[in-house]
Legacy VTK file of the C-alpha trace (Angstrom):
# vtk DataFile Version 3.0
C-alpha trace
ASCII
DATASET POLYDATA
POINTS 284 float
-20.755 -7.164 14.188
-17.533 -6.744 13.599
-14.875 -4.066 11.580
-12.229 -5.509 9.897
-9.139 -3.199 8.472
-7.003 -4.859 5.940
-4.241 -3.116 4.369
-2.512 -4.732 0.597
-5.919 -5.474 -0.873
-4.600 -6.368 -3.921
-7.095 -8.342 -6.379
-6.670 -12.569 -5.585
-4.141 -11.936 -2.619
-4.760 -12.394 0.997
-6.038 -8.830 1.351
-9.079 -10.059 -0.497
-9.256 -13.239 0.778
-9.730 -11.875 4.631
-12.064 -9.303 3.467
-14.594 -12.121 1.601
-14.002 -13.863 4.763
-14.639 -11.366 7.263
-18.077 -10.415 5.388
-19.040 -14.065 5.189
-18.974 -13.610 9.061
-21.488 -11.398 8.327
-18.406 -8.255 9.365
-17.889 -5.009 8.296
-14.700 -4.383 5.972
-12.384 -1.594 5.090
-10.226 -2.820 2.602
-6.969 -0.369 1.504
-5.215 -0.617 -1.582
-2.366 1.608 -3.688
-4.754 1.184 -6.639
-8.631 1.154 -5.035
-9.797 1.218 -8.450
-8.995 -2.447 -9.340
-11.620 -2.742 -6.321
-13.964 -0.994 -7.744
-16.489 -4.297 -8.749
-16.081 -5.864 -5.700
-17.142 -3.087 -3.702
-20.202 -2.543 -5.758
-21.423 -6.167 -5.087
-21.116 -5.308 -1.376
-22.421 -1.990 -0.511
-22.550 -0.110 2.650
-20.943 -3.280 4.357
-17.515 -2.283 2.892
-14.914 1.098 2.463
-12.399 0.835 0.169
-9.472 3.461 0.651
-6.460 4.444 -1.335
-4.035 3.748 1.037
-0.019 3.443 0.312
0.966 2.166 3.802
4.209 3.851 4.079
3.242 7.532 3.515
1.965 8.449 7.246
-0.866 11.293 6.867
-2.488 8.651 4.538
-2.289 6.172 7.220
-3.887 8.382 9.615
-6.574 9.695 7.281
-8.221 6.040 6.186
-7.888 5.141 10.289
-10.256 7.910 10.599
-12.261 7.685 7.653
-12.667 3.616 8.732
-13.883 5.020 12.446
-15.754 7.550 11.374
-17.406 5.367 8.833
-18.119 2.003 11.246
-17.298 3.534 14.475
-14.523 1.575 15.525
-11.654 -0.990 13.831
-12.099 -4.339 15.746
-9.864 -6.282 13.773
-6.621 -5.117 12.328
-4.220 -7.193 9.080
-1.397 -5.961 8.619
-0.967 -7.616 5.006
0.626 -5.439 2.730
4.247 -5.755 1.895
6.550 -7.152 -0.854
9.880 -8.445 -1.422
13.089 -7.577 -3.345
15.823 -9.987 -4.464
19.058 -8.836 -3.959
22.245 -10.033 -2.042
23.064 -8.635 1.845
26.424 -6.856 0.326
24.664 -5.846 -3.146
21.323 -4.932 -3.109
21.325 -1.280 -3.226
20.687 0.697 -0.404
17.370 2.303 -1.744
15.543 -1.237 -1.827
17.033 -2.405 1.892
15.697 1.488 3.381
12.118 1.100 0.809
12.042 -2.819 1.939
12.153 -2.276 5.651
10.177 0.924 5.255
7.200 -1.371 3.609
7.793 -4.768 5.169
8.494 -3.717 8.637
7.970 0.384 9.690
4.581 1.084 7.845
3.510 -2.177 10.340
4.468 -0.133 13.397
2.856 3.100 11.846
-0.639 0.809 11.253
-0.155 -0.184 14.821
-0.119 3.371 16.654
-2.676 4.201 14.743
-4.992 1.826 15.226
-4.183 0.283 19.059
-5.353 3.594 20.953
-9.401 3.106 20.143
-8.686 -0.936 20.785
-7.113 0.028 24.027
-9.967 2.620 24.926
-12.587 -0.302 24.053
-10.308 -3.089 25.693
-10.787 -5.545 22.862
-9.648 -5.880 19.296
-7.410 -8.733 17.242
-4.039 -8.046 15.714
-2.819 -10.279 12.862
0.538 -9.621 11.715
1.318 -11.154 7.731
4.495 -12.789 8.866
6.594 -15.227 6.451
8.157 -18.629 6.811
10.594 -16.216 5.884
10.843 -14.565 8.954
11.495 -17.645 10.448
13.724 -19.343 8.315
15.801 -16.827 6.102
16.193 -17.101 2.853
19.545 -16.690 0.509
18.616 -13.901 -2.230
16.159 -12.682 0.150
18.108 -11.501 2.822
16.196 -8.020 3.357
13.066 -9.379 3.236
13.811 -12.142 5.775
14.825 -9.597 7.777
12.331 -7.460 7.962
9.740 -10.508 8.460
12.135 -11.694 11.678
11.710 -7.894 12.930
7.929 -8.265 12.782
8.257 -12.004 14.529
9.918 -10.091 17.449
7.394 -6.918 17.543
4.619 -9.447 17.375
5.999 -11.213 20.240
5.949 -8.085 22.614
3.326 -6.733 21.552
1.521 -9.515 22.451
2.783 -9.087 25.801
2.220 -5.590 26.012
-1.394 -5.231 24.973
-2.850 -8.556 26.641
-3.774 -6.278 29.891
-6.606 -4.500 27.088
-8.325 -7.481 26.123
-6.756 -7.181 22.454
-4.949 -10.218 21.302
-2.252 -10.673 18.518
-1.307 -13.228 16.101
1.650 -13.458 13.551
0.640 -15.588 10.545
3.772 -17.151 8.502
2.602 -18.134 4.515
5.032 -20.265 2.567
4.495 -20.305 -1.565
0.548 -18.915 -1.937
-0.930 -18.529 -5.135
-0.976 -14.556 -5.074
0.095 -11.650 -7.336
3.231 -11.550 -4.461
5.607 -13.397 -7.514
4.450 -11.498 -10.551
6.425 -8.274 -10.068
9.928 -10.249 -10.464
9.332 -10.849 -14.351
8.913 -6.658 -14.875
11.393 -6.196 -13.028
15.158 -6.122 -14.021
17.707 -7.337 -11.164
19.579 -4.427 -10.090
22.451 -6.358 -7.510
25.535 -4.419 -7.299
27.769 -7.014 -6.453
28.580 -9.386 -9.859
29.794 -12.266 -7.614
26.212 -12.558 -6.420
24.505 -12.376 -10.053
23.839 -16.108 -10.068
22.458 -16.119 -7.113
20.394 -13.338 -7.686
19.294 -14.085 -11.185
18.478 -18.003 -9.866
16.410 -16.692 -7.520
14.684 -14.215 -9.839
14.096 -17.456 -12.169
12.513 -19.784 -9.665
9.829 -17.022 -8.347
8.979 -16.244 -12.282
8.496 -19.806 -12.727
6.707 -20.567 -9.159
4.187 -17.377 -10.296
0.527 -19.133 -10.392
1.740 -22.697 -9.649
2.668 -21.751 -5.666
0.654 -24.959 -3.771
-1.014 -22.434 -1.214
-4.642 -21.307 -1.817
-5.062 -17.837 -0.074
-9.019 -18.724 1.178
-8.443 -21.618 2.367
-4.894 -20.404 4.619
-7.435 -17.495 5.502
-10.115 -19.927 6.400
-7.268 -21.785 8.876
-6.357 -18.109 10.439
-10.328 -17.046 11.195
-10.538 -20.696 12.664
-7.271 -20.074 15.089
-8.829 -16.552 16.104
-11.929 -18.222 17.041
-10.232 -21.388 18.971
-10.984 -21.453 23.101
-7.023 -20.991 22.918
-6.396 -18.831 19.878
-2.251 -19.516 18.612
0.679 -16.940 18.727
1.394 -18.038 15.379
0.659 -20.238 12.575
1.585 -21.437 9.441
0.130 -21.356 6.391
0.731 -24.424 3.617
2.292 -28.120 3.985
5.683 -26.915 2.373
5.851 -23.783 4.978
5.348 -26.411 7.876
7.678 -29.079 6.612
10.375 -25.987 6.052
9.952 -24.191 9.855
9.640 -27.878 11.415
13.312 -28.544 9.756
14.385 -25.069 10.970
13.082 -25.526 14.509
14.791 -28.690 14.758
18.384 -27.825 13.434
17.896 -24.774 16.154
16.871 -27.234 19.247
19.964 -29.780 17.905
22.524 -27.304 17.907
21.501 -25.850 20.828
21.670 -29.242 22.735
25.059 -29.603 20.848
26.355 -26.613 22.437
24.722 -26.390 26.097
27.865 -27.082 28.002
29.551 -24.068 26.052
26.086 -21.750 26.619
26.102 -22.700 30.575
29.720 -22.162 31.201
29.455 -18.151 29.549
28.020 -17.760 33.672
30.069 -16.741 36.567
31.029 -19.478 38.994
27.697 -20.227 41.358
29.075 -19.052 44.983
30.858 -16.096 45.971
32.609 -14.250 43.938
36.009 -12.600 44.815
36.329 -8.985 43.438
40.037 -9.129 41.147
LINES 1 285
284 0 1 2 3 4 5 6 7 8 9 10 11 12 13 14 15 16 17 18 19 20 21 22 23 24 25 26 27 28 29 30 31 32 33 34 35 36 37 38 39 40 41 42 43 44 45 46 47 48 49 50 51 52 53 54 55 56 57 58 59 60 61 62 63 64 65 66 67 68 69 70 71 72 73 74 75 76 77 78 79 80 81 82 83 84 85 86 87 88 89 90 91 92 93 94 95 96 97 98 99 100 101 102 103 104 105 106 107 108 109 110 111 112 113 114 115 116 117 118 119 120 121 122 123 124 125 126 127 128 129 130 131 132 133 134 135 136 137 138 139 140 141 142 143 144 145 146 147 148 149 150 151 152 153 154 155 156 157 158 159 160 161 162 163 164 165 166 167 168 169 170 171 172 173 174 175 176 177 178 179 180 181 182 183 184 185 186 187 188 189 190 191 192 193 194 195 196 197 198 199 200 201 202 203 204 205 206 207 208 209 210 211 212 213 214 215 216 217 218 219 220 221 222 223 224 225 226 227 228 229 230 231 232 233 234 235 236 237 238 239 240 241 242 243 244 245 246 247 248 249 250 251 252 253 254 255 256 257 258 259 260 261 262 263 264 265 266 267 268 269 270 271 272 273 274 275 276 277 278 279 280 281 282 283
């Protein structure tokens, strides 16, 4: 039996969706939340197989404190999710520098903060599973979105070495890219007023804005069923570095990938002649 430690456990998201799927496994959950209370009737139907802790992933001693309360609950954190995190529209020149700093400090530093805190026991134990709420986003960036893109790339390239780094321990990583999934992740944009600095970018912005108000509850992805495809990649004889999740988000990073392969073939004689000469080379 597992222990599974989820972070973003928001109600209908993916938080919730690994946890149900995790205990169907017949697992061990500890499922975090800013607001634990909207959990409170889910725990109840679960008992002692589940912890649900307040947890606001970017303020550190809380961090700490539900690692420990998890451990000392279940004895160990086999599985880690990294799924909280949100996004903020805004131009690259406009958005104000609060949301880049609070967007990166969500979507990209409390990650590496979950990951310290968590990796030491997995490396003591040598065994454990990493999976790292990526975006089609972070692999194909989106205008309006800038910030968030960014941050999403930054946790492509940590997952990468990471990967890497902790194979040695027996713990294995995974970065899991989502397209459009029917999740509470669009519902903040309608309370929220735009607040881009730059007016040039306004349309944009505000077109952006639109389309994720209008997207909210008709995205094509089902969060159980792209959690159901993650749990059957962990538990493959050759588990995946990544996946992703919904037919739009392949179609999307299969254009991407092959726009970066064609212009890279476009420009190989420019890329291999950036070399020294092969041979000798005189001093000048």
């Amino acid at each position: 039996m597992r222990t599974w430690f989820i972070t973003g456990g928001t109600p209908g998201g993916f938080g919730m969706a690994y946890a149900d799927a995790a205990l169907e496994l017949g697992d061990n959950v500890v499922l975090t939340a800013r607001r634990p209370h909207l959990l409170d009737d889910w725990a109840a139907r679960h008992g002692d197989r589940v912890l649900v802790r307040q947890l606001d992933v970017t303020d550190a001693p809380q961090t700490h404190e539900a690692v420990r309360a998890a451990e000392d609950r279940f004895g160990r954190i086999d599985v880690l999710v990294n799924n909280a995190g949100r996004g903020w529209c805004g131009s690259i020149e406009g958005m104000p520098d609060s949301d880049v700093r609070t967007s990166f400090e969500l979507n990209f530093f409390s990650v590496t903060r979950m990951l310290r805190a968590v990796l030491p026991g997995m490396r003591e134990r040598r065994s454990g599973w990493i999976i790292n709420m990526s975006s089609v986003a972070g692999l194909r960036s989106v205008p309006g979105f800038g910030y968030y893109s960014a941050a999403k790339y930054a946790i492509e390239g940590l997952t990468d070495a990471l990967r890497h780094e902790v194979a040695p321990f027996g713990i294995r990583v995974m970065a899991v890219e989502p397209g459009a999934f029917r999740t509470r992740a669009y519902a903040s944009f309608a309370d929220e007023a735009v607040k881009e600095t730059v007016d040039a970018y306004l349309p944009l912005v505000n077109s952006v804005r639109a389309s994720m108000i209008e997207q909210d509850g008709r995205q094509p992805g089902d969060p159980r069923r792209g959690v159901r495809a993650v749990v059957d990649a962990m538990n493959s004889l050759a588990p995946p570095r990544r996946i992703v999740l919904g037919a739009g988000g392949y179609v999307s990073v299969q254009a991407q990938l092959t726009d970066m392969v064609a212009e890279l073939g476009a420009f190989e004689t420019a890329s291999r002649s950036a070399d020294f000469p092969s041979g000798p080379q005189e001093l000048t």
